[in-house]
N, C-alpha and C positions, 0 to 999 in steps of 0.2 A: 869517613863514614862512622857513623856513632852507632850502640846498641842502643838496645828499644828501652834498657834501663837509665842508660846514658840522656836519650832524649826525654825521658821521660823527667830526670833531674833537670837539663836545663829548661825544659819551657816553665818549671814549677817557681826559678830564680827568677825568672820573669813578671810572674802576676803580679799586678795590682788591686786590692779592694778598694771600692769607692764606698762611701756611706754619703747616708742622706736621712733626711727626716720627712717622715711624709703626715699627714693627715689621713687619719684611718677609714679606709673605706675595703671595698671587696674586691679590689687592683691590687691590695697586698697579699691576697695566696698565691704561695707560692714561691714569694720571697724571703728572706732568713734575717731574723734580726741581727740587726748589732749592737742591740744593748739590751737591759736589764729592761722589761715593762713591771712596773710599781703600781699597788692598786692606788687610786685616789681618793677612796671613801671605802667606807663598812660595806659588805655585801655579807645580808643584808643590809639594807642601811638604818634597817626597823622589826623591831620583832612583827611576824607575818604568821597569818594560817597558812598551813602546808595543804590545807583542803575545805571543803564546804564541810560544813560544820555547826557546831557551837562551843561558844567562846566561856570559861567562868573560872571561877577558882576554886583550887581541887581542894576538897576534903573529905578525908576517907571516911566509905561507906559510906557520905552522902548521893545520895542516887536522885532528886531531885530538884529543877531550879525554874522558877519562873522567868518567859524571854521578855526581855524587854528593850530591844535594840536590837535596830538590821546593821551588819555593816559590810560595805560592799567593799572588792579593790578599789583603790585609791581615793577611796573617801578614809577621814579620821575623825573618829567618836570623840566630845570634849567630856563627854559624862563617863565618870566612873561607873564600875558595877558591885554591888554589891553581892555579900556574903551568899544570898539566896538566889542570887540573877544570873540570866545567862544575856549572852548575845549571839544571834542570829549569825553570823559571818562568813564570809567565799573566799573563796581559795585567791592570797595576795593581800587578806586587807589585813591591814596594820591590828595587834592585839588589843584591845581596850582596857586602859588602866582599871585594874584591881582583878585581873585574869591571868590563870598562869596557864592554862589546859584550854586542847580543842579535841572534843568526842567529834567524830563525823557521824555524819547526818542518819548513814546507812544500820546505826547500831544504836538508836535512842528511838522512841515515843512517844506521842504529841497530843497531849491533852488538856482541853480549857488554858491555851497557852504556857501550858508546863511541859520540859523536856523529862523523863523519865528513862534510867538504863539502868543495865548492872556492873555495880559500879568495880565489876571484879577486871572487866573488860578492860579499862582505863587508869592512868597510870599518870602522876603527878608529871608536868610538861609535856603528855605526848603531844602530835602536830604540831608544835611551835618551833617555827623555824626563825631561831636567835640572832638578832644582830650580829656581823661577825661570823656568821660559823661558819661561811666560803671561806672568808679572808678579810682582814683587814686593813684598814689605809695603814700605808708603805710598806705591805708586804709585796715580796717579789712573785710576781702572779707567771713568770714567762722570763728564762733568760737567755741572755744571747747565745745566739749559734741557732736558736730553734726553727725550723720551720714552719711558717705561718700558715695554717690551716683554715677552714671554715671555720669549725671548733675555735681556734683561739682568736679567730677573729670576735667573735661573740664574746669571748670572756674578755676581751681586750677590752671592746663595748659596755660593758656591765660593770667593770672596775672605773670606765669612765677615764679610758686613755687614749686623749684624742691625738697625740703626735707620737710616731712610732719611727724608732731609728730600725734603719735595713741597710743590706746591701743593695748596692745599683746592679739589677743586671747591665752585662756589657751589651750596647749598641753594636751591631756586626752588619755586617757587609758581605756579599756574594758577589764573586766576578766568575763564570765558565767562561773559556775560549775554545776556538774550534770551528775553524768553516765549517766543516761537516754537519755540524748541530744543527737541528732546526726544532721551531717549538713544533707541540704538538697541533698546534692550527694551520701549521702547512704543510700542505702535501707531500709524502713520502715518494722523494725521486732518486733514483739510481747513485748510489755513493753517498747519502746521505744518511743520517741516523737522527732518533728522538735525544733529545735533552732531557735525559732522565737526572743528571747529576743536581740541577738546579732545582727541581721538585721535590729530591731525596732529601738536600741538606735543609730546605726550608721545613722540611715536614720532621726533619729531626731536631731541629729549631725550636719549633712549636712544642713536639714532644719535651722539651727543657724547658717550656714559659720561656721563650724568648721571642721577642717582636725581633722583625728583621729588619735591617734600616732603609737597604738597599740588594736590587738583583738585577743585575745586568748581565749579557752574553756580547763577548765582543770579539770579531775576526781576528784571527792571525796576521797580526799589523802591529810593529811595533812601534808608529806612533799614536796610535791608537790605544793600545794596552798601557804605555806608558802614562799616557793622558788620563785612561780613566783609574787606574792605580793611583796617581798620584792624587785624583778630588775624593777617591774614597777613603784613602788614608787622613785628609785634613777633619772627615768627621765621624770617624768611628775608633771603638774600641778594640776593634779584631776586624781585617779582613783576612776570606776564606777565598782561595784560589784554587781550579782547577782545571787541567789540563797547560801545555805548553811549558813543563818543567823539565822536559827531559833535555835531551843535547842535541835534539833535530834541528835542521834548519830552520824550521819555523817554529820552534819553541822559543819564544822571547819573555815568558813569564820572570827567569831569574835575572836577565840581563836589564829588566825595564824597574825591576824591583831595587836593583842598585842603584840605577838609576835616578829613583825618588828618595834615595837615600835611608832604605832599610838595612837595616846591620843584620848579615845573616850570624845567627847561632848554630847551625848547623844544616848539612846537606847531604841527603841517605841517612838510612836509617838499614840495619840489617835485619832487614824483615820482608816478609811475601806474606799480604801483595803488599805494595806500595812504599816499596825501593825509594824511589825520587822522590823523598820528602822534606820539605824544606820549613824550616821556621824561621823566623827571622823579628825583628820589631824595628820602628820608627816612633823615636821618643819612646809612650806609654803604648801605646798601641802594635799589638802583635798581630802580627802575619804566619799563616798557613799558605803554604802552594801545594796541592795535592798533585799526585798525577791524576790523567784524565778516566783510567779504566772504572765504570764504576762500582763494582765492589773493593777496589783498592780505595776510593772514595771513603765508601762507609766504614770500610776496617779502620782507614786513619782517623774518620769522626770517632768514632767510637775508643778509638785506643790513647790522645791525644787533645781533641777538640774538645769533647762533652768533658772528660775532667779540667781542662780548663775552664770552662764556661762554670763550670759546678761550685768550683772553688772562686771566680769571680765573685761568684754570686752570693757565698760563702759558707756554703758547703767544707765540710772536714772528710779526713781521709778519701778524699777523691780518687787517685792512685788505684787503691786498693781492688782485686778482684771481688768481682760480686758474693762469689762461690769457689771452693775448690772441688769438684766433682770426680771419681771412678769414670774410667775412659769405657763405651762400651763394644767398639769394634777397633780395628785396629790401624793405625795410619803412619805411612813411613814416606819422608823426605831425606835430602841432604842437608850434614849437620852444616853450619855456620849460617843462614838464618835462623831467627824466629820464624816461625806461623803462626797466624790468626787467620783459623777457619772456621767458615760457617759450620753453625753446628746445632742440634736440638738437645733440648734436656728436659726431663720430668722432674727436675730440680732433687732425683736421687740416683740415676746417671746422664752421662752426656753423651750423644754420638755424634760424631764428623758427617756431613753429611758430604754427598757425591756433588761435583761442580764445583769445584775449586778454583779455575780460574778467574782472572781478575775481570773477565768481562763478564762472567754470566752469572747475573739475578736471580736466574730463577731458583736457586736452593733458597733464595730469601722467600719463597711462600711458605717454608717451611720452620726455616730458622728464627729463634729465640735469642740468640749468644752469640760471642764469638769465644772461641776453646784457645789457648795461647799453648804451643808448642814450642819448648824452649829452643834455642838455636842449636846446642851442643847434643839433642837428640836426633836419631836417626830415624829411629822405628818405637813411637808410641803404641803399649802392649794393651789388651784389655787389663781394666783395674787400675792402669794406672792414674794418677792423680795431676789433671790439667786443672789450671785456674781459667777461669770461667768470667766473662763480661758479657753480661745482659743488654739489650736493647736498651 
């Protein structure tokens, strides 16, 4: 049996990153780059009105200029303007040569085709948005590790970078087992329970931007478990196992996992809930077997799976708790676990909430976190200081 520090160092020796290049479109939020994005041209790539306006050249205490050109966005004037001329122009269209200043529209007057203002209001280049002033070609507009946004999705677009290095998120795989289980479209008969495990990880899944590859539920059979262990190990990056890991007789999860030839790394974990925890990998591809309870479920997502998935993907300091927060009621256990309990926080204290065991959900309408109580504690006091993992 390892500590929750101990497993938490081996599944980290574990990871692998994948990188890929992809072609930019809006499938990239959400993903992390892995490399430096460079702009490819000026942005601007042209001096531009910053507004509707007129266009001319500034000289002081001149206050007025006859118009003599419209220019719209993305049209371009071949005529220069002279000393006494303005041009008409909207917001985007290129400056016309012999112009350095754009007065907007809302602070001039218009008479017999002449602009008139005071000329106190205006100021040698105001409106002109300069070649350049975002950024220019080969600057680093975006570098690796970043988080690909909306936002930078757009500026990614604008610098005119159309192949973007990322990490691959990992492909993963779902197997629950459990006679017992039934989905929710069949009827609830005597000895039987809902399959909430398989709903919870997919939806935690989702909550990470992770497509799932695969989810199957399969009886307490072990050739059956064997069989589908082994086709979902040939094409994924992570399978996620739960239930049938403990030492009952119909738990066949670790013995069919040999089987296919996963090399475990470890097996328990000193922690409550979810003791029977097992990691293990085949080749590049890692293996979770959780036990079946399901809050022991989500505390192992939570404490183990999402920082792996995170740092797949390539996320940094994953490990790391969210927060360390002031304890606000009081909770006492025997020392040599850890705990991971549901818990709520105003993100300026936390409290434990009531329903601790590994089978009951229901504190999760409430809960935000999970609060980690170190093993070597007995009785956490108010005020004192637990670190904190967010949903």
């Amino acid at each position: 049996m390892v500590s929750v520090h101990e497993a938490k160092q081996i599944i980290d020796t574990q990871i692998i990153l994948k990188r890929a290049v992809y072609e930019l479109s809006s499938d990239l939020v959400g993903m992390v780059l892995a490399g430096d994005i460079t702009a490819q041209c000026n942005v601007p790539s042209f001096d531009n009105s910053a507004m509707d306006g007129y266009a001319f050249c500034f000289q002081k205490d001149k206050a007025s200029y006859q118009i003599t050109q419209k220019i719209k966005a993305g049209e371009v004037s071949e005529n220069p303007i002279g000393l006494d001329e303005a041009a008409r122009i909207y917001t985007g269209a290129p400056i016309p040569m012999g112009t350095d200043t754009v007065i907007q529209q809302e602070i001039v007057s218009i008479q017999e085709g002449r602009i008139s203002f005071d000329p106190q209001r205006i100021r040698y280049g105001a409106n002109v948005r300069l070649q350049g002033s975002q950024c220019r070609q080969g600057d680093i507009v975006a570098k690796a590790g970043s988080l690909i946004t909306p936002g930078m999705i757009g500026l990614m677009a604008s610098v005119g970078a159309t192949h973007i290095p990322a990490y691959i998120p990992p492909k993963i795989s779902i197997i629950t087992t459990g006679d017992e289980l039934i989905t929710l479209k069949d009827p609830l008969t005597y000895g039987k329970i809902y399959n909430s495990n398989s709903v919870a990880l997919q939806a935690y899944c989702k909550q990470l931007n992770i497509q799932i590859q695969s989810v199957r539920h399969i009886p307490d059979d072990p050739d059956i478990t064997l069989e589908h262990i082994t086709d979902c190990l040939a094409s994924c990056d992570m399978l996620i196992l739960t239930g049938g890991i403990s030492v009952g007789d119909y738990d066949y999860i670790r013995s069919s996992l040999n089987l296919a030839g996963v090399t475990q790394r470890f097996y328990k974990v000193k922690q409550k809930p979810g003791k029977p925890l097992f990691f293990g990998h085949k080749d590049n591809t890692l293996v979770f077997a959780l036990p079946g309870n399901p809050a022991a479920v989500l505390a192992c997502f939570n404490q183990y799976i999402k920082p792996c998935i995170r740092k797949m993907m390539g996320f940094s300091a994953v490990w790391e708790p969210d927060a360390v927060l002031p304890l606000q009621n009081t909770y006492q256990k025997h020392t040599g676990l850890t705990h991971f309990a549901k818990a709520y926080t105003n993100q300026s204290l936390v409290r434990i909430l009531s329903g601790q065991q590994s089978f009951d959900l229901l504190p999760f309408n409430e809960s935000n976190c999970f609060a980690e109580i170190p093993e070597d504690i007995a009785e956490a006091e108010p005020n004192s200081l637990l670190s904190i993992y967010y949903w």
